[in-house]
C-alpha positions as CSV (number, residue, x, y, z in Angstrom):
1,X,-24.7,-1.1,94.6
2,X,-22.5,2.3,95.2
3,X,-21.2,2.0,91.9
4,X,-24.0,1.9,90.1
5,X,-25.1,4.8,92.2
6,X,-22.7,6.9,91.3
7,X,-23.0,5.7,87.6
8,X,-26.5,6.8,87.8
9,X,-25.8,10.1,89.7
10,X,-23.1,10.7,86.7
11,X,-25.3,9.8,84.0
12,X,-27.6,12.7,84.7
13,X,-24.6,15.4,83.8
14,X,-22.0,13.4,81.5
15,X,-21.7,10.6,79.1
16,X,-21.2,7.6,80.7
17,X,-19.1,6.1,77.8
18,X,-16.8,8.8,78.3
19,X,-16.7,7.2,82.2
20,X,-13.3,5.6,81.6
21,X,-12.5,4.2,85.1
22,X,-14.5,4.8,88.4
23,X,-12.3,4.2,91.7
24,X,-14.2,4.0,95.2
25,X,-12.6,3.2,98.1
26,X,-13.0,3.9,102.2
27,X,-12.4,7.8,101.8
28,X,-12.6,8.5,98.1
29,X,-14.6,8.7,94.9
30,X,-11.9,9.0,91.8
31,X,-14.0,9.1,88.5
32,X,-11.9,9.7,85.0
33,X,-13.5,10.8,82.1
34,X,-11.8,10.4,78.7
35,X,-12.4,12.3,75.6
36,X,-14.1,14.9,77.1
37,X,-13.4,18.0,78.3
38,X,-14.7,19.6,81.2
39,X,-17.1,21.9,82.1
40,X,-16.7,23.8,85.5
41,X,-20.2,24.0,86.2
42,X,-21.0,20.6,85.6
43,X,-18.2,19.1,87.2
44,X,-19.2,21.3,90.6
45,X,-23.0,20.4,90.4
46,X,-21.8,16.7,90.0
47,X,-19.5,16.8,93.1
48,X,-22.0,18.4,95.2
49,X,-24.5,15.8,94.4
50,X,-21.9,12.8,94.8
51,X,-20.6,14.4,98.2
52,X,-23.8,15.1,99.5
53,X,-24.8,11.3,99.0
54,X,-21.4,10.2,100.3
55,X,-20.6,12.9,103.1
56,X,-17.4,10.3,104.4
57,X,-16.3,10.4,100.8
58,X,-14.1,13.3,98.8
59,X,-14.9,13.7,95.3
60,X,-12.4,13.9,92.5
61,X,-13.2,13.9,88.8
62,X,-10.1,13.8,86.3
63,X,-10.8,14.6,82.7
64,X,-8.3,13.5,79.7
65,X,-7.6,13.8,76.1
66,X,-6.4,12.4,73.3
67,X,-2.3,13.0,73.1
68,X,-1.7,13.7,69.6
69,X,1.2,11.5,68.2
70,X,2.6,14.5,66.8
71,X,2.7,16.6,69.0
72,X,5.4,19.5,67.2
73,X,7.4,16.6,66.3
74,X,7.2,13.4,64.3
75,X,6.7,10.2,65.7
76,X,9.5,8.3,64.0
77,X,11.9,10.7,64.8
78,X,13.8,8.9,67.9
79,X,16.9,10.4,69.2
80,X,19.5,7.6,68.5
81,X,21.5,6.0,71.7
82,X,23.9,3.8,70.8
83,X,24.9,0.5,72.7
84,X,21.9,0.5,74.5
85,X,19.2,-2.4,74.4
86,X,16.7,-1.6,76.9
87,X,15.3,2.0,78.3
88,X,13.3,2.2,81.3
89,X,11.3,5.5,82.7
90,X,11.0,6.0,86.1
91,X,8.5,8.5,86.9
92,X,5.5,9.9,88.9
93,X,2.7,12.3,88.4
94,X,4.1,14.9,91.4
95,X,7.6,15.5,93.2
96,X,8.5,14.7,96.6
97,X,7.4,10.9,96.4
98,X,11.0,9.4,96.4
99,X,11.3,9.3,92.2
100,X,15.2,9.9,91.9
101,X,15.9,7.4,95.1
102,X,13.9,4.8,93.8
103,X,15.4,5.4,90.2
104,X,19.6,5.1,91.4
105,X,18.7,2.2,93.9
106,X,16.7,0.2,91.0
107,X,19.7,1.1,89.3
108,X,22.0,-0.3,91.7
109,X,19.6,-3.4,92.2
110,X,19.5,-4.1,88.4
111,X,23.4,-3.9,88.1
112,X,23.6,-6.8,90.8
113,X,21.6,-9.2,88.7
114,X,24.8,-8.8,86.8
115,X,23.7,-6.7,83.9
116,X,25.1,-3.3,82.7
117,X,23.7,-0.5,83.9
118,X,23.1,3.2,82.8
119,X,21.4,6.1,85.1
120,X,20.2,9.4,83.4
121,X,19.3,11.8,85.7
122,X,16.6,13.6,83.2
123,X,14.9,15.5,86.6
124,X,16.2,18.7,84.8
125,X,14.7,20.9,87.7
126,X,15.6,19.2,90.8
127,X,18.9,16.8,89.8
128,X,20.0,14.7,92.7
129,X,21.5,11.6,91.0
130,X,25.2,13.2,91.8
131,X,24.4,13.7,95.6
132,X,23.2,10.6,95.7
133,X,26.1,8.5,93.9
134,X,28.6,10.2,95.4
135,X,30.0,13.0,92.1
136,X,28.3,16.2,93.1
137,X,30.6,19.2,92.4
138,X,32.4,17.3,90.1
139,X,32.6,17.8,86.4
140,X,31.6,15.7,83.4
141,X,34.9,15.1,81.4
142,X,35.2,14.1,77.6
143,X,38.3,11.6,76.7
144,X,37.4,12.5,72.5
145,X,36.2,16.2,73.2
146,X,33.0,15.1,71.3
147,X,31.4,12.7,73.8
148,X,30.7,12.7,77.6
149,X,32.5,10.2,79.8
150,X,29.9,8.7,82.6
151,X,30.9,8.7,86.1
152,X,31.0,5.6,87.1
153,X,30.0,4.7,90.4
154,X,28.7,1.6,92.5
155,X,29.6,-0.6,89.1
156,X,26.5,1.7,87.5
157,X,27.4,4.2,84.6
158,X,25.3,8.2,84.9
159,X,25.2,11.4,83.7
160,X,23.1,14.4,85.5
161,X,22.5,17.9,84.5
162,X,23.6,18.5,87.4
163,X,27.0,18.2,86.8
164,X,26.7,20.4,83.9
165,X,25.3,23.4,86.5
166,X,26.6,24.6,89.8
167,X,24.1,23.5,92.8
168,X,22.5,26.1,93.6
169,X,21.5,28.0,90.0
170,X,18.3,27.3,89.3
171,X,17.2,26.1,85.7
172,X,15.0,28.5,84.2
173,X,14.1,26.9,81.0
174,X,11.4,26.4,78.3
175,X,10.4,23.3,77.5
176,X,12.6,22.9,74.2
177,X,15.5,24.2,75.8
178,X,15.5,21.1,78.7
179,X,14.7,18.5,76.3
180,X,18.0,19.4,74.0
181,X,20.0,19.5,77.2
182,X,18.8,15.6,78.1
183,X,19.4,15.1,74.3
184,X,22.3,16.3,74.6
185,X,23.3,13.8,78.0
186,X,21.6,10.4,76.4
187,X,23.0,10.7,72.8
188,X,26.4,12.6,73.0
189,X,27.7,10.4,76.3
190,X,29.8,7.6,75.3
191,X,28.0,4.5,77.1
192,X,29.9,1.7,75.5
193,X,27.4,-1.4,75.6
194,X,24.4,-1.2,78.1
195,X,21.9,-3.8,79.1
196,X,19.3,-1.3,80.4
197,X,19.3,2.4,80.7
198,X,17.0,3.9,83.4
199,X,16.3,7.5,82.9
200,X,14.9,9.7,86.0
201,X,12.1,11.5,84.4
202,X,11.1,14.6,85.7
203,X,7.7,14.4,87.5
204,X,4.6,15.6,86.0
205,X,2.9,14.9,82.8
206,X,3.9,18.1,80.9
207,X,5.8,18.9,77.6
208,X,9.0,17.7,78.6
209,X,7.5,14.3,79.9
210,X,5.4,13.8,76.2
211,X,8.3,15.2,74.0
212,X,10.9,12.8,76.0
213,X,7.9,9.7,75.8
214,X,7.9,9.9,71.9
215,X,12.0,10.7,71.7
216,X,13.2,7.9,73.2
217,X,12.5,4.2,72.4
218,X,11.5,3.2,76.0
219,X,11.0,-0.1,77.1
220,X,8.3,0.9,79.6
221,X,7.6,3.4,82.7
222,X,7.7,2.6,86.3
223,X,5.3,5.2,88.4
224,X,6.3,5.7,91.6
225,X,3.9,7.0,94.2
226,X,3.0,7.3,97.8
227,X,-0.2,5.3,99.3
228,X,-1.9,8.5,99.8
229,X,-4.8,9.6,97.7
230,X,-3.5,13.0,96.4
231,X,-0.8,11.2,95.1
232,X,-2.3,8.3,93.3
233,X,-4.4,10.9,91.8
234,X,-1.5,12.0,90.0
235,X,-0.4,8.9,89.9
236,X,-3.0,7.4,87.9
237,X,-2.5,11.0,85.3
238,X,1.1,9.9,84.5
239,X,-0.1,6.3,83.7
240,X,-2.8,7.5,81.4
241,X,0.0,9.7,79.7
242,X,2.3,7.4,79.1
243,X,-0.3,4.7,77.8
244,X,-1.0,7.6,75.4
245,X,2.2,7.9,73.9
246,X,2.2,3.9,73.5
247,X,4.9,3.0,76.4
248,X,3.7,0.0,78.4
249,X,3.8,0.6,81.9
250,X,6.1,-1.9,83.3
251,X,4.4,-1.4,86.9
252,X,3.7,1.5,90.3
253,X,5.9,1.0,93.0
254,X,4.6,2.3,96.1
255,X,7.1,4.2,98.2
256,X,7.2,5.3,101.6
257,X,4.2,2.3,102.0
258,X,5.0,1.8,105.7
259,X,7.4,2.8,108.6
260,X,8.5,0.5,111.6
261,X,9.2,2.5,114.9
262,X,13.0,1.6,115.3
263,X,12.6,1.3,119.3
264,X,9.0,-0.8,119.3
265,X,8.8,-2.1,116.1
266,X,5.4,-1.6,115.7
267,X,4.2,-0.9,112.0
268,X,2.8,2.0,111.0
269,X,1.0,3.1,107.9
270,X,1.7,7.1,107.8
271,X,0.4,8.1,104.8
272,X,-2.5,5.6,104.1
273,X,-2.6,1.8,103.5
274,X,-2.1,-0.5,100.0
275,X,-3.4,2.4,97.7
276,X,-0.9,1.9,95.2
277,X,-1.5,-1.7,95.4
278,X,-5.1,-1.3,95.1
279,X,-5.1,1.6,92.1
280,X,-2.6,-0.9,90.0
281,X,-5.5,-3.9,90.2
282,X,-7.9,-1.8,89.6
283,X,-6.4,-0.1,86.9
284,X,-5.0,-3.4,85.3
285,X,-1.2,-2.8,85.7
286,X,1.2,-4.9,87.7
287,X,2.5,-4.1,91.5
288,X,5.8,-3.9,91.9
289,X,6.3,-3.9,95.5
290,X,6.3,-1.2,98.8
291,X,9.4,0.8,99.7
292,X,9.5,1.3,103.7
293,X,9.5,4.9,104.8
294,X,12.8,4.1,106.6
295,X,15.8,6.5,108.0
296,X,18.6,4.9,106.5
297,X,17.2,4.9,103.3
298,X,17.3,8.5,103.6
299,X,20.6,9.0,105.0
300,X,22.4,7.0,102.9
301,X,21.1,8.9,99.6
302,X,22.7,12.0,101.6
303,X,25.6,10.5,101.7
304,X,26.1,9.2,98.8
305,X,26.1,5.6,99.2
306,X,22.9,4.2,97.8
307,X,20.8,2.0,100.8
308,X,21.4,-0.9,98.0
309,X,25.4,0.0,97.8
310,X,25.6,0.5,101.8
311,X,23.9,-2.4,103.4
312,X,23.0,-5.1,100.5
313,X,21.7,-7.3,102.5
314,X,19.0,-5.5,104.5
315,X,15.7,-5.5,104.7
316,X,15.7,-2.5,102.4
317,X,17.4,-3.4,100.2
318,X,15.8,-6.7,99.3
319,X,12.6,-4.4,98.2
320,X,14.4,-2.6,95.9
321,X,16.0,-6.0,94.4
322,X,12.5,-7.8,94.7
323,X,11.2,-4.6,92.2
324,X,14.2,-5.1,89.9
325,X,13.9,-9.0,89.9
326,X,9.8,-8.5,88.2
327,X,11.3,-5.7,85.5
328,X,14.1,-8.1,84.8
329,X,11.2,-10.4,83.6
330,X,9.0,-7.8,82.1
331,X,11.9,-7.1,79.7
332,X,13.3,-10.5,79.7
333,X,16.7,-9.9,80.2
């Protein structure tokens, strides 16, 4: 019955076969329109009508369009990696959701299932992958004087730009710029052979993102994202985009999904409850599994000992293997 209120309600300002997916939940009213772009006025006239009918509700409309398939660049043109036979994106529509830790302890994870492993720390603006395995400060080397030679740490090969930069210089670069720096760290690194390569996107759904989408030959995308709203909003944005460019979307990992007081042990849902869960389902895509807002986790990427290199057996880390178990059989390796 609400949804076909709001249907109604939305009919009276927009197309409703540009409605592409309506989300409702306890708090929330996320509608997307596709193919259509949007009108200020409209859009507020709508959300005053929708709010005033569901006061306990926030209102959020997301409009989308068509990514052209070449887009300053032609579609065929990949950027050739040798050696490797599966990439994997990790991503997420906003920073500060746990991207680059989930990215290097999937790595780590996918590395134990015994196959061989590359990390690309492509988060040109914010690269942590060397803090967190243990290089930072340390330079990349070349044994030829051509190619890069990959650190190799926890039995997983990487590269960063972040070795190529001292730590605190920021990047100030246009978009073509960063992507023929990460060109530069996928195709001119000497990787030998490689089962799957997972690249640490940076987060957003900007140039960079749709440049590197239709670049590389990926396997698929994992979105990462925190239960709360806000973040699933951008959440769902990066899945559209990448559905766009024609990468499957291997699945949403939702991190920080819980924390459990380390004195009572009481469960606690800080920052909302199952949203990730509940925007895969209704969006069609497969859950991958909740990451536990947990201290170690956190202290250990400080250190530089992944949680999944530090204690293998724990409780944390079986998530991140559980997650890398269900892209093992996406990609059938």
């Amino acid at each position: 019955m609400t949804e076909n209120r709001i249907k109604e309600i939305v009919a009276k300002y927009l197309p409703l076969e540009n409605l592409k997916s309506l989300q409702i939940s306890d708090n929330r009213i996320i509608a997307e329109f596709e193919q259509i772009s949007e009108n200020k006025q409209i859009s507020e006239k709508l959300k005053q009508e929708l709010a005033t009918l569901f006061p306990e509700k926030k209102v959020n409309l997301l409009f989308t369009q068509k990514i052209s398939s070449n887009i300053g660049i032609k579609e065929t043109e990949k950027w050739k990696i040798g050696g490797v036979k599966h990439i994997i994106g990790v991503a997420s529509g906003k920073g500060g959701v746990g991207k680059s830790t989930t990215a290097v302890n999937l790595a780590l994870a996918l590395s134990d299932k015994g196959l061989k492993v590359a990390l690309v720390d492509a988060d040109i603006y914010g690269p942590s992958v060397p803090t967190m395995l243990g290089y930072e400060g340390m330079p990349m080397m070349s044994a030829d004087g051509v190619h890069f030679s990959a650190f190799n740490n926890y039995g997983v090969e990487s590269v960063s730009i972040g070795s190529l930069i001292d730590r605190d210089t920021p990047i100030i670069w246009r978009g073509v710029k960063a992507c023929g720096a990460i060109e530069q760290l996928v195709t001119q690194t000497n990787w030998g052979e490689i089962d799957v390569m997972v690249i640490d996107m940076p987060p957003g759904t900007g140039d960079i993102q749709i440049t590197l989408s239709q670049k590389i030959n990926f396997s698929g995308m994992v979105i990462v994202s925190t239960p709360q709203d806000i973040a699933l909003i951008d959440a769902i944005k990066g899945i559209n985009m990448f559905k766009k460019t024609g990468i499957e979307i291997l699945g949403i990992v939702e991190n920080m999904s819980y924390f459990i007081c380390p004195h009572c042990g009481e469960k606690t849902n800080i920052f909302g409850h199952n949203g990730a869960k509940e925007t895969a389902e209704k969006m069609g895509e497969t859950f991958l599994g909740g990451i536990p807002l947990n201290m170690e986790i956190r202290e250990t990427s400080d250190s530089g000992t992944p949680i999944v290199a530090a204690n293998p057996d724990g409780e944390q880390a079986a998530s991140y293997e559980k997650i890398a178990e269900k892209i093992m059989l996406k990609l059938g390796v």
